[in-house]
C-alpha positions in Angstrom: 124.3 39.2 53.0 127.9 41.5 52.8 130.3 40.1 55.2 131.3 42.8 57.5 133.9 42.6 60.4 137.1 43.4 61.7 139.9 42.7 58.8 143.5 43.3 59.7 144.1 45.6 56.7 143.3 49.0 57.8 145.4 50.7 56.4 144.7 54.1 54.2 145.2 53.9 50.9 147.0 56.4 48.9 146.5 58.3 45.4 148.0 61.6 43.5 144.6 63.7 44.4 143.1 61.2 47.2 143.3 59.2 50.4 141.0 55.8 50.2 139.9 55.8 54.0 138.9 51.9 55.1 134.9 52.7 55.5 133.7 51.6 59.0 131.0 51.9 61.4 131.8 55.0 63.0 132.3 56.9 59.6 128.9 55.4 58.7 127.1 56.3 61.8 128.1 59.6 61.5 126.9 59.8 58.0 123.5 58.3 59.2 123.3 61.1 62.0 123.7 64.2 59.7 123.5 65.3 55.9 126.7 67.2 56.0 129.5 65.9 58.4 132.2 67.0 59.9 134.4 64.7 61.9 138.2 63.5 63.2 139.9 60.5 61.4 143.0 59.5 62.7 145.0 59.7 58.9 148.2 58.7 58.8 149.6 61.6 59.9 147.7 62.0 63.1 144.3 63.7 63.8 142.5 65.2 60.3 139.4 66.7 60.1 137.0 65.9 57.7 133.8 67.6 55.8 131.4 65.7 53.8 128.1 67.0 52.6 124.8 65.7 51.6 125.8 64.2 48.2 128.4 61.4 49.8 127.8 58.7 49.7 125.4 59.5 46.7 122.9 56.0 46.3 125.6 54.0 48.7 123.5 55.8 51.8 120.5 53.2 51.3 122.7 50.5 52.2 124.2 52.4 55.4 121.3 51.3 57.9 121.9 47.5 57.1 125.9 48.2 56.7 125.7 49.5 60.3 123.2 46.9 61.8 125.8 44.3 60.8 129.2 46.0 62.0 129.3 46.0 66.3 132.5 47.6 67.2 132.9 51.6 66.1 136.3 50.2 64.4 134.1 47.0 63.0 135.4 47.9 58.9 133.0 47.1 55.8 135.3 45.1 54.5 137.6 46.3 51.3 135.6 49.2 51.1 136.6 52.6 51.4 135.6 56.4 51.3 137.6 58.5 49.1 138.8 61.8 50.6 140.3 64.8 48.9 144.1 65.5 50.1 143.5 69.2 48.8 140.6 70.0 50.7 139.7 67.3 53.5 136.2 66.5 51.6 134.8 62.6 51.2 134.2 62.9 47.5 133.2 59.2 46.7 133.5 56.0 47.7 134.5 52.5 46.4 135.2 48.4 46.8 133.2 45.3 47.4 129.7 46.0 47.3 129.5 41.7 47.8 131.2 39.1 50.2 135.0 38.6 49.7 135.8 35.3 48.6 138.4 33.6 46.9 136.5 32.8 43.4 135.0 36.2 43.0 135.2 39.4 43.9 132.3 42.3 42.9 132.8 46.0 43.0 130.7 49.0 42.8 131.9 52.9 43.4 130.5 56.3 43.6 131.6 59.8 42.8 129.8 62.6 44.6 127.8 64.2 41.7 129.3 67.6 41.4 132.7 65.9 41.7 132.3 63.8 38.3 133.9 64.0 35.5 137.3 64.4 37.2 138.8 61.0 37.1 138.8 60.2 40.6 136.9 57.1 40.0 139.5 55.7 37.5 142.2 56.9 39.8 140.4 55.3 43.5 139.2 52.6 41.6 142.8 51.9 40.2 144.3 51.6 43.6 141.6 49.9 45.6 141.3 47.1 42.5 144.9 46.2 42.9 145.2 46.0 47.2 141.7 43.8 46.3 143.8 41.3 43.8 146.5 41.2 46.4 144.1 40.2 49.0 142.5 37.7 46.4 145.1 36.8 43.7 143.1 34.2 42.1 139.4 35.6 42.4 137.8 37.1 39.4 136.5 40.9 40.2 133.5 41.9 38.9 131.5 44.4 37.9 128.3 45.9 37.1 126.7 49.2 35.5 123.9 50.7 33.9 123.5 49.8 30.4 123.8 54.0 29.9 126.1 55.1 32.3 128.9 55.5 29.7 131.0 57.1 32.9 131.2 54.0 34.8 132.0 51.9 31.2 135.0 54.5 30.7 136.3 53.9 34.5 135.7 50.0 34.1 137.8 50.0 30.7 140.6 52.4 32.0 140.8 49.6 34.5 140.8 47.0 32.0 137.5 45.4 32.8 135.9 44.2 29.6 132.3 43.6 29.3 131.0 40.3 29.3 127.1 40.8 28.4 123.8 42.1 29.6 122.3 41.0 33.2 119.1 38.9 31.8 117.1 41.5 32.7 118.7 43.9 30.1 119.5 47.0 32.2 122.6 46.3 33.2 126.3 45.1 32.1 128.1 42.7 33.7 132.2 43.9 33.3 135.1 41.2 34.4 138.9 42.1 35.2 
């Protein structure tokens, strides 16, 4: 089972185009509540109101009722994982991190970008960010990977990251990637 909890690391990370917001129970409750969101974050800069709509998390929301079963507090964080929001327009356009338990020997990561938001490069540019406060956190642990055989998207954003691929899951639909 994904270890959740309370991590000291809460702070928001930044990019050129995007803010990676720690992803916690509250932001997932409120996802759970409503197709299209609207709520307060206390950003960096104070109070900031967000919009999502019914494509965030894209295929991340069918792990959202177990995500929030395990968190307790409203602050409780899903650890290294965050949503990504657009500086430009307040929006959660994706979301990425550890979609396993954090450990010092390995380290697996999945992301997301809402669908009519790909082909932009905000996953190389999250991912980018969030990869290296994860191999700060775990200097010595591998981080892993996994995609569709197909999804030549996610292989670009893995190899922009400098992932290479290490083979085939032994079921054959998927690719395993290491950093």
């Amino acid at each position: 089972m994904r270890h959740h909890g309370r991590v000291p690391e809460t702070a928001w990370l930044s990019t050129p185009r995007l803010w990676l917001v720690p992803l916690d129970k509250a932001l997932i409750d409120a996802r759970l509540a409503s197709d299209e969101m609207t709520v307060t974050l206390n950003g960096p800069a104070g109070p900031l109101l967000v919009h999502a709509n019914a494509d965030w998390p894209g295929d991340l929301l069918g792990v959202f009722p177990h995500w929030t079963q395990a968190l307790n507090h409203p602050r409780d964080l899903a650890e290294g994982t965050w949503a990504w929001l657009e500086c430009a327009t307040a929006e959660l356009v994706g979301w990425g991190g550890l979609v396993g338990p954090a450990d010092d020997l390995e380290l697996e990561i999945g992301y997301g970008t809402n669908r009519r938001r790909q082909g932009q490069g905000l996953a190389t540019e999250a991912m980018a960010v969030a990869v290296a406060r994860l191999r700060r956190a775990h200097p010595t642990a591998a981080i892993t990977a996994r995609t569709a055989v197909g999804n030549l998207p996610s292989h670009r954003v893995l190899e922009h990251l400098g992932f290479t691929c290490t083979g085939r899951e032994a079921e054959g639909e998927q690719l395993r990637w290491r950093l």
